[in-house]
C-alpha positions as CSV (number, residue, x, y, z in Angstrom):
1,X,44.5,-24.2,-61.8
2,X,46.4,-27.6,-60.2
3,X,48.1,-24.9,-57.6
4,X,44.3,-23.5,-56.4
5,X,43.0,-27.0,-56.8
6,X,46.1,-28.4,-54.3
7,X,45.2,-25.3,-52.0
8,X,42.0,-26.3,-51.7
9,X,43.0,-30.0,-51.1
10,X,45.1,-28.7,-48.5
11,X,43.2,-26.5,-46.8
12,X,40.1,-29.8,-46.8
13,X,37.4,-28.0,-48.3
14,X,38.2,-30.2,-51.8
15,X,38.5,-34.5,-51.1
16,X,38.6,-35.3,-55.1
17,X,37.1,-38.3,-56.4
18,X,38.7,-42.1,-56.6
19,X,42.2,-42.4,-55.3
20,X,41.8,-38.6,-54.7
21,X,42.2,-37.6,-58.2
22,X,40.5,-35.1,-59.2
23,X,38.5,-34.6,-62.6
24,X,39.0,-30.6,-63.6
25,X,36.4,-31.6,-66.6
26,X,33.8,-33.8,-64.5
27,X,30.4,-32.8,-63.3
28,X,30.1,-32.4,-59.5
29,X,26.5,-33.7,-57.8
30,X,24.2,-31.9,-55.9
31,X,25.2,-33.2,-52.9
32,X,29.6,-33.0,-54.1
33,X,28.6,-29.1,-54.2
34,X,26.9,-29.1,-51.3
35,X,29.4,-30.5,-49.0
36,X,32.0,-28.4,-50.4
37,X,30.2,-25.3,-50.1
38,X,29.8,-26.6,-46.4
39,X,33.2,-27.2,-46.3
40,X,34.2,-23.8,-47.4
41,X,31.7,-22.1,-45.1
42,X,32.8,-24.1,-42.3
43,X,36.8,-23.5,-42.9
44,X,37.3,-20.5,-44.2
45,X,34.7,-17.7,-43.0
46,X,35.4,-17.1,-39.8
47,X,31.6,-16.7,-38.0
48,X,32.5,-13.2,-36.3
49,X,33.0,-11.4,-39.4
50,X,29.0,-12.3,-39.9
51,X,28.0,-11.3,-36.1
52,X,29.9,-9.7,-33.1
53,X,33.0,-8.1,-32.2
54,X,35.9,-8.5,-34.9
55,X,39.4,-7.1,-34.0
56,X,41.5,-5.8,-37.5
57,X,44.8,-6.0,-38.0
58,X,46.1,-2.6,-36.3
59,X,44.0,-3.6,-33.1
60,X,40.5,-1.6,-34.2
61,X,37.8,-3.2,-33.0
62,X,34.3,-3.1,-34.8
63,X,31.3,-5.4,-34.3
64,X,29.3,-7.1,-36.8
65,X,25.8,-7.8,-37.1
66,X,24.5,-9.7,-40.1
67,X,27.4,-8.7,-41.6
68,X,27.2,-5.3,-41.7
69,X,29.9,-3.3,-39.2
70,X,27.4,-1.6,-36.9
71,X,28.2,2.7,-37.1
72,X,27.0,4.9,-34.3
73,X,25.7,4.7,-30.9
74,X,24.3,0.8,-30.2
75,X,24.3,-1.3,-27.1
76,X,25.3,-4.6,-26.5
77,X,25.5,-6.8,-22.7
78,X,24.3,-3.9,-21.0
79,X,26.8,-1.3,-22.1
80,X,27.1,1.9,-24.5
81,X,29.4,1.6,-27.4
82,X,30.0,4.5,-30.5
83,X,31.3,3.4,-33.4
84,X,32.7,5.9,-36.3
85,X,30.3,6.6,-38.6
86,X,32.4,5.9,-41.5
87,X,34.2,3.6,-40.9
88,X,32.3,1.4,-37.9
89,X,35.7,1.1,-36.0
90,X,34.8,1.5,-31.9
91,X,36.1,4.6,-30.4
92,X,37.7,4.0,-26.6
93,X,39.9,5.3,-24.2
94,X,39.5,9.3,-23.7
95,X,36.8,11.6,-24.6
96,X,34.8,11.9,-27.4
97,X,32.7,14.9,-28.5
98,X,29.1,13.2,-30.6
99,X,26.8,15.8,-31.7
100,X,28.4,18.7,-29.4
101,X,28.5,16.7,-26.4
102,X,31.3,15.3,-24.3
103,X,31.2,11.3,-24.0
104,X,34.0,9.5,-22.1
105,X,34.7,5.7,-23.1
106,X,36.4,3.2,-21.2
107,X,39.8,1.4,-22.4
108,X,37.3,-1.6,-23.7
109,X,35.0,1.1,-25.8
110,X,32.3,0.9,-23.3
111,X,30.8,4.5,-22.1
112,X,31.3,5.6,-18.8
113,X,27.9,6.0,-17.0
114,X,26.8,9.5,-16.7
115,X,30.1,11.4,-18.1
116,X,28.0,13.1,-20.7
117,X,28.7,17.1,-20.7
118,X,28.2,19.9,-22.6
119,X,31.6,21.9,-22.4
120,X,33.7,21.4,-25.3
121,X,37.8,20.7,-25.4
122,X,40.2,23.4,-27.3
């Protein structure tokens, strides 16, 4: 418990009280819960997980919206994107057959315009 309380501390989502002591079997207030929970929100959730792209550890590139990876065909800025219906990681660079048709994406995920085609790769 004092190592997850001095993590905390550290990381400046916890202040403690008086002299910055902290009182494991005080009540907090309202507004002591409050700030940390703002605190906490504000440090330690990074805001793209909630909306927009987020880029993984391997590279993988997915994009968010209220939270939720996004799977399938959407469109965002005026361009074509497919993620994997599974997993919601963006597919890019090469060819891509969707529901028997041939799809070519750019290096940044984004479909080419008019590459669609119906002949399929061995």
């Amino acid at each position: 418990m004092k190592e997850a309380v001095k993590s905390m501390q550290q990381a400046g989502i916890l202040a403690g009280r008086t002299n910055n002591r902290f009182d494991p079997k005080g009540t907090a207030t309202r507004a002591e819960v409050a700030t940390v929970l703002r605190r906490f929100v504000e440090i330690i959730i990074d805001s793209q997980t909630a909306n927009g792209w987020q880029q993984n550890d391997s590279g993988e590139w997915s994009y968010y919206k209220n939270g939720e990876p996004l799977k399938g065909w959407f469109s965002v800025d005026q361009k074509k994107y497919w993620m994997d219906k599974t997993t919601g990681k963006m597919f890019s660079n090469g060819w891509k057959q969707i529901d028997g048709k041939q799809y070519y994406f750019y290096v940044d995920g984004s479909m080419a315009v008019n590459t669609t085609s119906s002949f399929s790769f061995i």
